[in-house]
C-alpha positions in Angstrom: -3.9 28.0 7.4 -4.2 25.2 9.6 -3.8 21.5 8.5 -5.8 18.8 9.9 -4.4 15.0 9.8 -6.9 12.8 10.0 -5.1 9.1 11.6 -6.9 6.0 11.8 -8.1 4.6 14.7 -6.0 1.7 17.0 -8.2 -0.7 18.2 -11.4 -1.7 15.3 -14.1 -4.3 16.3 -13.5 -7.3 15.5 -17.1 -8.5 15.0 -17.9 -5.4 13.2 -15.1 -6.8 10.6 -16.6 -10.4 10.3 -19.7 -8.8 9.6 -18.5 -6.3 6.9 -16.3 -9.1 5.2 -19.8 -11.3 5.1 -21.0 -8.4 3.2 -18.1 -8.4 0.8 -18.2 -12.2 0.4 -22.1 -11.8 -0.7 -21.1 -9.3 -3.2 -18.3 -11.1 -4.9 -20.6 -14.0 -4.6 -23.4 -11.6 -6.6 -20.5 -10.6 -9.2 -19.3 -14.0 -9.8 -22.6 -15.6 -11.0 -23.8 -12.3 -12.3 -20.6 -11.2 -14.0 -22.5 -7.4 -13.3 -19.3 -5.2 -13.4 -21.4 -2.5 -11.2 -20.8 -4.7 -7.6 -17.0 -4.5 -8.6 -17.5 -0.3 -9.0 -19.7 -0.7 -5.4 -16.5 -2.6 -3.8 -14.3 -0.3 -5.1 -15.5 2.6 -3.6 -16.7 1.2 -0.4 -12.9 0.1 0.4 -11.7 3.6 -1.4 -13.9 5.6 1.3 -13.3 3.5 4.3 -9.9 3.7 3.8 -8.8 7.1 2.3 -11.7 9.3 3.5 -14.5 8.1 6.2 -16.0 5.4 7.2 -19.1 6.7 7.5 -19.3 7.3 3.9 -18.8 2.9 2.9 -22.4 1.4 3.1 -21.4 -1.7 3.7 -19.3 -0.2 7.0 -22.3 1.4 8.2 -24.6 -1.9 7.2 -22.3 -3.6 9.8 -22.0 -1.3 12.1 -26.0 -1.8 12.2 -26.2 -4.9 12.0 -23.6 -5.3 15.1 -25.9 -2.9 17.1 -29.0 -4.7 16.1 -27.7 -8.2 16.7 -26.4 -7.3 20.1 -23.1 -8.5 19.7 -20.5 -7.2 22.5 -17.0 -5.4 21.0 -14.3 -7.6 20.7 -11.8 -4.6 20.3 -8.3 -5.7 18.4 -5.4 -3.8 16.5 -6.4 -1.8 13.5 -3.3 -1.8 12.0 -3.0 -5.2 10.3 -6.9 -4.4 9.7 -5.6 -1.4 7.5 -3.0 -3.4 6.0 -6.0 -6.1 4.7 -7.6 -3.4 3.2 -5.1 -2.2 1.5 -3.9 -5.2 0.0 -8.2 -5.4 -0.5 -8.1 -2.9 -2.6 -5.4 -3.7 -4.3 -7.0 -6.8 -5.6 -10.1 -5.3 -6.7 -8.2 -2.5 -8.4 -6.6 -5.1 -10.3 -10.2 -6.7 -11.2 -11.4 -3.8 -12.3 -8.6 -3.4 -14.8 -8.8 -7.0 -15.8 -12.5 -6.1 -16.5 -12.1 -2.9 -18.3 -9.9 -5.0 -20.5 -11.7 -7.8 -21.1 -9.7 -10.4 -19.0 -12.7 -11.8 -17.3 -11.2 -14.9 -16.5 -8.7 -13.1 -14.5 -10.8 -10.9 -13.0 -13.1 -14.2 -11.7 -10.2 -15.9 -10.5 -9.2 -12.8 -8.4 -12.5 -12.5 -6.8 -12.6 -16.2 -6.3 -9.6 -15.8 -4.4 -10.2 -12.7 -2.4 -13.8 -14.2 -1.9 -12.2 -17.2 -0.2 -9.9 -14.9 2.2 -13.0 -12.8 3.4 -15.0 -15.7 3.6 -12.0 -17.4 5.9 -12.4 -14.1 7.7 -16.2 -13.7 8.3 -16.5 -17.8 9.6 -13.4 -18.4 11.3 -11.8 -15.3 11.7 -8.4 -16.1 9.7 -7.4 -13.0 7.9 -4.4 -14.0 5.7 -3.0 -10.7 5.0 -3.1 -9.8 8.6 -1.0 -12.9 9.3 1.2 -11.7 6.5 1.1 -8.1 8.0 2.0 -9.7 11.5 5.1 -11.9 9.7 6.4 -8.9 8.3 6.5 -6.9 11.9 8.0 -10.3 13.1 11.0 -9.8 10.8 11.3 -6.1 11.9 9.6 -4.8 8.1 7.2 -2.0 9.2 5.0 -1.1 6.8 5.0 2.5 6.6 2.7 3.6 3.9 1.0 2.1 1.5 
């Protein structure tokens, strides 16, 4: 039986990413005045399946992917890496939400997503992702970030 290894890609768009953390920063937006737990069980699995499965399967990758081919906008092609890192430490945070949820610790569940809401909204206007910088201050110290 053979075994197939599915790696992720090297370079991701850049504008594509803006785009997709817009989206996110509408839906924590939605949560955080709503206080609907269902957008934190839609962000969940859209960063579960983007990362860990395909990206084909995350509607909000394949709502920016669109929305990049319908605006026009050119690829600005950058290293995927630190991109995977933010996602993971992305997921991370809403895992932690969820939990804070599920046990009714709303207050820290609205002061996560206010936080991660400001880091994807930093991302999506100015495109400042703070946990690539962190990512790219680990490498500088010779960390590598093998698995996560």
């Amino acid at each position: 039986m053979t075994q197939v290894k599915y790696e992720t890609l090297s370079t991701v768009d850049e504008n594509q990413t803006r785009i997709h953390a817009a989206l996110v920063v509408l839906l924590m937006g939605a949560y955080l005045f709503t206080g609907n737990l269902f957008i934190i069980y839609i962000l969940v699995y859209d960063f579960l399946v983007r990362i860990y499965v395909t990206p084909l399967l995350s509607p909000l990758y394949v709502i920016s992917l669109q929305a990049v081919k319908i605006i026009g906008l050119e690829k600005k092609i950058v290293d995927a890496y630190k991109k995977e890192f933010a996602s993971h430490v992305g997921l991370t945070i809403l895992l932690i939400v969820l939990f804070a949820e599920l046990f009714h610790e709303t207050y820290i569940a609205f002061i996560l997503i206010t936080f991660f809401g400001a880091w994807k909204a930093l991302e999506a206007i100015d495109n400042i992702c703070i946990a690539c910088k962190f990512y790219e201050l680990l490498k500088n110290k010779n960390i590598e970030v093998v698995s996560l």
